[in-house]
C-alpha positions as CSV (number, residue, x, y, z in Angstrom):
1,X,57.8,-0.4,-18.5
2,X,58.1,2.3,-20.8
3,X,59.8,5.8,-21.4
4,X,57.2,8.6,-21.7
5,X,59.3,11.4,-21.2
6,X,62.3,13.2,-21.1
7,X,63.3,16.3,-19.4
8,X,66.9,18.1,-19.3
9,X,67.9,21.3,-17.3
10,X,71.1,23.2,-17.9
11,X,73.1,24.0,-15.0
12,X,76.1,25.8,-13.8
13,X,79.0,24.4,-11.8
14,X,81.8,27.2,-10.5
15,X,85.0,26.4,-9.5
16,X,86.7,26.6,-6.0
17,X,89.8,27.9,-7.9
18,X,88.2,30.3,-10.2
19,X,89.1,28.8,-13.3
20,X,90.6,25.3,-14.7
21,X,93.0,25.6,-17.2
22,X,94.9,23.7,-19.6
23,X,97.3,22.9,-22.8
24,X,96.4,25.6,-25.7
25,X,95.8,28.5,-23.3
26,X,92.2,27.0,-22.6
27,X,90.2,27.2,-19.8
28,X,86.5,27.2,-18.2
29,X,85.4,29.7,-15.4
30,X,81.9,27.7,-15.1
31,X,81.1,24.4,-16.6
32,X,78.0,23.6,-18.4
33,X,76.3,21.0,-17.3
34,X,72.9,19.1,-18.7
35,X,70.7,16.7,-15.7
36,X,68.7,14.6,-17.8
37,X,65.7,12.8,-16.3
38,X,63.8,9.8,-18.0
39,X,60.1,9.2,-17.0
40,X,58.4,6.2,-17.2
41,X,54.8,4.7,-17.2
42,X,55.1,3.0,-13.7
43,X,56.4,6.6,-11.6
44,X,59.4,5.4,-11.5
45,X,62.4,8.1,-13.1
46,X,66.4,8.0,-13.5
47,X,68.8,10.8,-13.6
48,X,72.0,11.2,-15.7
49,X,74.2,14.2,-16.4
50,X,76.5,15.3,-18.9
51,X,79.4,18.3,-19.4
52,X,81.6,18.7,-21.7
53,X,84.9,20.4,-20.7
54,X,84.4,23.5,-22.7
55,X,83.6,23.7,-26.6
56,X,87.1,22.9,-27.4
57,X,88.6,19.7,-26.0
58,X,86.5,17.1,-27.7
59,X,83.8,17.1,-30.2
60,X,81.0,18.0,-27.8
61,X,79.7,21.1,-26.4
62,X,77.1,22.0,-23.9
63,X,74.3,23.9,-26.0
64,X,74.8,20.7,-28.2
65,X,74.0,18.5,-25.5
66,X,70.6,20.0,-25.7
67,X,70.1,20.6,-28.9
68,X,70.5,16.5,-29.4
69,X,68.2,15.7,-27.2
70,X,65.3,17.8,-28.3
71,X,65.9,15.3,-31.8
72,X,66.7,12.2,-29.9
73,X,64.0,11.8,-27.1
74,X,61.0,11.9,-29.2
75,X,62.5,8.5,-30.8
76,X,62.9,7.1,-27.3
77,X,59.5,7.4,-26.2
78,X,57.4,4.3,-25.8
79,X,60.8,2.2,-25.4
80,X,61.7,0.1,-22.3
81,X,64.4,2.1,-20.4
82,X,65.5,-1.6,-18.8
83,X,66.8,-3.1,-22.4
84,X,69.9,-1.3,-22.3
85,X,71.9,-2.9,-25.5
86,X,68.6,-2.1,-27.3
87,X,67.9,1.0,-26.3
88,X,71.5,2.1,-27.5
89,X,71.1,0.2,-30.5
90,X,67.7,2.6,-31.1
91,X,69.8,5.9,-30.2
92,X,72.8,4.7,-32.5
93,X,70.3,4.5,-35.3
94,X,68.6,7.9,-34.5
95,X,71.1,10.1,-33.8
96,X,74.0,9.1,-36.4
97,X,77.4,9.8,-33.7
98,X,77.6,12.7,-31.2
99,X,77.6,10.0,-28.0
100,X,77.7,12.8,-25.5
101,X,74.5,13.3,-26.3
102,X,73.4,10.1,-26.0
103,X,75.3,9.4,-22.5
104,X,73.0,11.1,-20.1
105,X,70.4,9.1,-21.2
106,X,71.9,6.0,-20.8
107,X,73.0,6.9,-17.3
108,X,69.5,7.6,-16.5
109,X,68.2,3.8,-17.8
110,X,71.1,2.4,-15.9
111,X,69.6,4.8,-12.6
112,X,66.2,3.0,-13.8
113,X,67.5,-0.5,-13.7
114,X,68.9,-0.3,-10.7
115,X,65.8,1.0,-9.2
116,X,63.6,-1.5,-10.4
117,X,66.0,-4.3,-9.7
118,X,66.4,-2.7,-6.1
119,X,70.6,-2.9,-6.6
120,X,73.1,-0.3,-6.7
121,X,74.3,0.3,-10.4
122,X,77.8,-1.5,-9.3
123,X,76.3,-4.4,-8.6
124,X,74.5,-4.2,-12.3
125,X,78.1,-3.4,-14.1
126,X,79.8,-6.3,-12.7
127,X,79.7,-7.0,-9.0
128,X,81.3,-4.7,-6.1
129,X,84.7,-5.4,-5.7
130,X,85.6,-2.6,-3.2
131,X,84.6,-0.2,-0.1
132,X,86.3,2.3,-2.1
133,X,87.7,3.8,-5.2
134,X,91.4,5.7,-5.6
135,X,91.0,9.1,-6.6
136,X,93.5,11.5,-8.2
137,X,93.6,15.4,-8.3
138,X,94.0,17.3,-11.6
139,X,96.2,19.9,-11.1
140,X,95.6,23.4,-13.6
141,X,97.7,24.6,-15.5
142,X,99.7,27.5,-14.2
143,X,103.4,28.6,-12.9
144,X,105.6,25.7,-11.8
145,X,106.4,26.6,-7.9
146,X,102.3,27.1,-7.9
147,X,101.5,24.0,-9.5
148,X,103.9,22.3,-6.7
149,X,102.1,24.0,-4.3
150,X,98.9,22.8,-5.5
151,X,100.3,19.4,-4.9
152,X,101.6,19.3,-1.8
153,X,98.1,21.1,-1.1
154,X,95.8,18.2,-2.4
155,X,98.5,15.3,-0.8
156,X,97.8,17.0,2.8
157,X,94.0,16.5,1.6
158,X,94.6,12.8,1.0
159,X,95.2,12.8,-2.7
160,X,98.0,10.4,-3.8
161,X,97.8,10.3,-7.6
162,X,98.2,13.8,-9.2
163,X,97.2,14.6,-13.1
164,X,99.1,17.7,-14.4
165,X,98.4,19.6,-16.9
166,X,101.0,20.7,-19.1
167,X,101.1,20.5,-23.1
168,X,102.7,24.3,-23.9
169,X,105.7,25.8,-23.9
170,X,108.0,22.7,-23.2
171,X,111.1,24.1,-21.2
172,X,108.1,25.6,-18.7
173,X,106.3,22.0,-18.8
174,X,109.8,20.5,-17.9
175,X,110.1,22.6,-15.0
176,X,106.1,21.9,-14.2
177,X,107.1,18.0,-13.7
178,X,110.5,18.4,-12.2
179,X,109.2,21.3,-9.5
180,X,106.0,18.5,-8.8
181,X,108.1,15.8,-8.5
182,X,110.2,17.6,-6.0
183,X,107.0,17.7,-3.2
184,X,106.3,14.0,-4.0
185,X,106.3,11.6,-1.6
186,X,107.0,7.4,-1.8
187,X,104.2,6.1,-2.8
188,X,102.4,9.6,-4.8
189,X,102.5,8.6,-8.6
190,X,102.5,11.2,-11.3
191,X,101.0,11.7,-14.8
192,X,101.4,14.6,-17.1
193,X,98.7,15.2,-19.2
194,X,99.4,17.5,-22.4
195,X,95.8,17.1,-23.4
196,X,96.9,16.9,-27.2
197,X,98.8,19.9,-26.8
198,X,102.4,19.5,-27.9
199,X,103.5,18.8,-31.3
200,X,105.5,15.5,-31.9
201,X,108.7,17.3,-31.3
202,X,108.2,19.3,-28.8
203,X,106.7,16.1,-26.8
204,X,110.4,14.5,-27.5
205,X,111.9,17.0,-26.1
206,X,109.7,16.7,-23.0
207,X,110.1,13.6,-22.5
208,X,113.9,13.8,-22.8
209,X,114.0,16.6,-20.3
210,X,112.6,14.3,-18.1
211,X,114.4,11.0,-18.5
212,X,114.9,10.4,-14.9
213,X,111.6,11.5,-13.3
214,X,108.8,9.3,-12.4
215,X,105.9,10.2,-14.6
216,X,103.8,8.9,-16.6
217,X,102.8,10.9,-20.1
218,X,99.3,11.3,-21.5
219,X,98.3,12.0,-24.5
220,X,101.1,13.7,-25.5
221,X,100.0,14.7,-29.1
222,X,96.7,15.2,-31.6
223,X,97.1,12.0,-33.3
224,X,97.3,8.5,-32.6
225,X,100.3,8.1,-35.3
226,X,102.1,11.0,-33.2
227,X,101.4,9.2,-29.5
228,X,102.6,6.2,-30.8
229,X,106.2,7.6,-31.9
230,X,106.2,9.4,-28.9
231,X,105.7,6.2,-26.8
232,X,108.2,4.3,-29.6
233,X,111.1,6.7,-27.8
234,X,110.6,6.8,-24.4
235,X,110.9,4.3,-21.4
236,X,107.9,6.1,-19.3
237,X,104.5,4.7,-18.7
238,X,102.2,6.0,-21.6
239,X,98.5,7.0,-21.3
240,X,96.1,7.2,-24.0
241,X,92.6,9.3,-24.0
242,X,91.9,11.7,-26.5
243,X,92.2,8.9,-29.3
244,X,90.2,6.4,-27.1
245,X,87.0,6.5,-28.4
246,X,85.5,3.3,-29.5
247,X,86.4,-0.8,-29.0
248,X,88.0,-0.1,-32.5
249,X,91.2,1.9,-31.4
250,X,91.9,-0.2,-28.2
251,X,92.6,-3.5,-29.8
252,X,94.8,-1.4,-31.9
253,X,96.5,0.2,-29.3
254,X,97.0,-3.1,-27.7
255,X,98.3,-5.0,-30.5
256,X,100.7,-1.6,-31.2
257,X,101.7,-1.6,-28.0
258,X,100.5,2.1,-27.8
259,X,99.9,2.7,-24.5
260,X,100.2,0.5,-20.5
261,X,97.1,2.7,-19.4
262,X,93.9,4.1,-21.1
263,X,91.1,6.9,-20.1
264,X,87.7,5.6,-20.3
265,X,85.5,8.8,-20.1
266,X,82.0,8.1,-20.0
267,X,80.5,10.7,-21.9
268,X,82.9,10.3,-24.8
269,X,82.3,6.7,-25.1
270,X,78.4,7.5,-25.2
271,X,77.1,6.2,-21.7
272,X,77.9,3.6,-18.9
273,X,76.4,0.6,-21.9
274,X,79.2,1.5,-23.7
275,X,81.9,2.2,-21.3
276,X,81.5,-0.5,-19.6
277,X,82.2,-2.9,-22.7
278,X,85.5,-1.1,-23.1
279,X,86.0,-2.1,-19.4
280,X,85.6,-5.7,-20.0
281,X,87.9,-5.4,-23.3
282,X,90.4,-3.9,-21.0
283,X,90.4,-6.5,-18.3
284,X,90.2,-8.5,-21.0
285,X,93.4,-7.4,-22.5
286,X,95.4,-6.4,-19.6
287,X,95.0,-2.8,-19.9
288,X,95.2,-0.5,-16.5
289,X,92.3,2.2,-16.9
290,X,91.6,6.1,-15.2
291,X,87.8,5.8,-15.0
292,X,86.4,8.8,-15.2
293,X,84.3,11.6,-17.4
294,X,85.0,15.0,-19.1
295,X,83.4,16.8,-16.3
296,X,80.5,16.9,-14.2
297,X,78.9,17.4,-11.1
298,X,76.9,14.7,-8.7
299,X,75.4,12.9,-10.8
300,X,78.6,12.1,-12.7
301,X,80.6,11.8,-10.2
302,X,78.0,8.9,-8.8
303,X,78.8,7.3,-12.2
304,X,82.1,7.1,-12.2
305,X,81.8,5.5,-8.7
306,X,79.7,2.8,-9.2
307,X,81.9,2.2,-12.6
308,X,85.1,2.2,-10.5
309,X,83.8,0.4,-8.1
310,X,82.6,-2.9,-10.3
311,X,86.2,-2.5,-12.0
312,X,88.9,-5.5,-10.7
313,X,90.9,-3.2,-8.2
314,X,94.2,-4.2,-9.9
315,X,92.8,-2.7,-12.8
316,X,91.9,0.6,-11.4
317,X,94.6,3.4,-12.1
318,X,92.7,6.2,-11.1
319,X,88.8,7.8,-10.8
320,X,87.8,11.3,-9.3
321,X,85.6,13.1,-7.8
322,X,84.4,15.6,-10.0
323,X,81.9,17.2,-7.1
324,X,85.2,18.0,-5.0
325,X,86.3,20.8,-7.7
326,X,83.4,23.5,-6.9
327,X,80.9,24.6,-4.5
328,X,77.3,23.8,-6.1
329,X,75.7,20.6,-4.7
330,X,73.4,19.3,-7.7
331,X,72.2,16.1,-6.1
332,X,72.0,14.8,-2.1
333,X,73.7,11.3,-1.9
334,X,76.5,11.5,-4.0
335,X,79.9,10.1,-2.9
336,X,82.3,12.5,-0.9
337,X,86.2,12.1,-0.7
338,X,87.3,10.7,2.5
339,X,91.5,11.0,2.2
340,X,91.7,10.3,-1.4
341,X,89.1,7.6,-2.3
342,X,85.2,7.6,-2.6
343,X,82.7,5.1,-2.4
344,X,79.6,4.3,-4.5
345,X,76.0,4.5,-2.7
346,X,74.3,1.3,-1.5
347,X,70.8,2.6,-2.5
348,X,69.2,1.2,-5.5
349,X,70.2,2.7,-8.5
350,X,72.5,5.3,-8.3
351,X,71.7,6.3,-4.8
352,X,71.5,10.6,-6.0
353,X,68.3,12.4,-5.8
354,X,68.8,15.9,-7.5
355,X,67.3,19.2,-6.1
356,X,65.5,19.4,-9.3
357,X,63.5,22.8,-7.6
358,X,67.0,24.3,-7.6
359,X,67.1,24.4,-11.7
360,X,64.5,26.6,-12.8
361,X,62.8,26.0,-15.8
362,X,64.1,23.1,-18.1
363,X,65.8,23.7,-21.2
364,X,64.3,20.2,-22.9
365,X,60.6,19.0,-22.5
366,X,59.5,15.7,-24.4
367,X,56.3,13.7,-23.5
């Protein structure tokens, strides 16, 4: 089997809410998202996806999503989309960094494999180990009482695990947490995400403020150094994300003792290959993990299912359901919450078939 072509559209996702905001004053109205499709000799195709949350939250942006692929394809062609390890190796070599670009890709082999093989990706990454995944709800970044609203909006929907987004001023991000907590129920578990946003300071103060809440805090700071002083003087459960990014940094945060949770995001990590060897490390090492992406819609969100899904449940913090947040269907098949949790398709592959007709033209043609 070989790859003889790629093709990428760009496509809009809109929000139910309008807008999805968070630490720095940013925010998207409509994400940009790339479906990637990889052709081979024998008819058979896979589908991946990629979106960036914005051009300022990590070094990605959309336009650069497609912009990498019109350099990366043409090396691709001719290659077995079933040799996984090798076909990364190929892209590392092409493409020198810039995963995102290359995550799509790999999403679509992995939708190859499983088609050929006739299993579900879950069953590829490691085995299924459950009907069903635990979902949380992020919760944008706006007035207090609303956010709390928001909350106790999403828990009558079934959500039980609530990411909020805070990371600015830090007497309002005190009274964020403290007016969430207040709607919480036994059981509902908490995690404030500052998204890099506070300086090591203001994090302190934070985190004094609230001593004798049940949170836990995420990425608190730019820097690893900062997040680790942070965690160094407070008793509540620490996530890391931003600084994840490679096999490097978490055997440094576990031997630090950095963080008791990590965010494994697909696209930042360059594809399911790779993500999925940071989720062995962290069974490995003991190490609780959000599965999850930067954005995305179907296709994504079918990803992150099947990844959660062939993840020991006991070390499954978290997933969600990207395809929940706005109106547009991408793909038919794709997982649907059903009171807080999802479940990955059955069908070979990745069990999505996107309504490719619905894209218009593509933005990236090779082969």
């Amino acid at each position: 089997m070989r790859i003889i072509g790629v093709t990428a559209w760009q496509v809009d996702l809109p929000l139910h809410e309008g807008s999805y905001k968070w630490s720095g004053g940013k925010s998207v109205a409509v994400f940009d998202s790339t479906v990637v499709r990889v052709t081979t000799d024998t008819g058979i195709e896979g589908f991946g996806e990629v979106c960036p949350l914005g051009p300022a939250y990590l070094p990605a942006y959309a336009n650069g999503v497609r912009a990498g692929l019109k350099e990366l394809a043409p090396k691709l062609l001719g290659e077995d989309p079933t040799q996984l390890l090798k076909l990364n190796h190929i892209m590392d070599a092409a493409l020198k960094g810039h995963p995102y670009v290359k995550s799509a890709i790999d999403m679509a082999c992995w939708d190859i494999l499983g088609k050929v093989s006739g299993l579900p990706v879950c069953v590829l990454l490691g085995g299924r180990y459950a009907n069903d995944v635990v979902l949380y709800r992020a919760i944008s970044q706006i007035d207090p009482d609303a956010m709390a609203a928001n909350v106790a909006g999403y828990r009558a929907e079934g959500y039980r695990k609530f990411q909020l987004k805070v990371g600015g001023d830090p007497d309002t991000d005190i009274a964020r947490i403290q007016a969430v907590s207040g709607v919480l129920q036994p059981g509902d578990r908490l995690v404030a995400d500052a998204n890099t946003g506070w300086l090591q300071h203001e994090a302190m103060r934070v985190v004094r403020g609230v001593r004798d809440v049940d949170v836990y805090i995420e990425q608190p700071c730019l820097t690893y150094a900062e997040c680790l002083a942070v965690r160094r003087n407070t008793t509540h459960p620490f996530v890391l994300d931003e600084n994840i990014d490679d096999l490097g940094v978490l055997v440094k945060g576990h031997a630090d003792g950095a963080m008791d949770v990590v965010n494994l995001k697909i696209s930042k990590l360059g594809g399911l290959t790779k993500t999925k060897q940071a989720r062995d490390l962290c069974v490995s090492l003991g190490i609780a993990m959000t599965l999850e992406d930067s954005w995305g819609g179907d296709i994504v969100t079918a990803a992150i299912a099947h990844l959660a899904a062939s993840t020991p449940p006991s070390f499954q913090f978290s997933s969600t359901d990207f395809n929940s947040y706005g109106p547009r269907v991408i793909a038919d098949g794709a997982p649907k919450r059903v009171n807080g949790r999802m479940s990955a398709s059955t069908a070979p592959g990745l069990g999505v078939s996107p309504r490719l007709g619905e894209f218009g033209k593509p933005a990236v043609e090779v082969g």
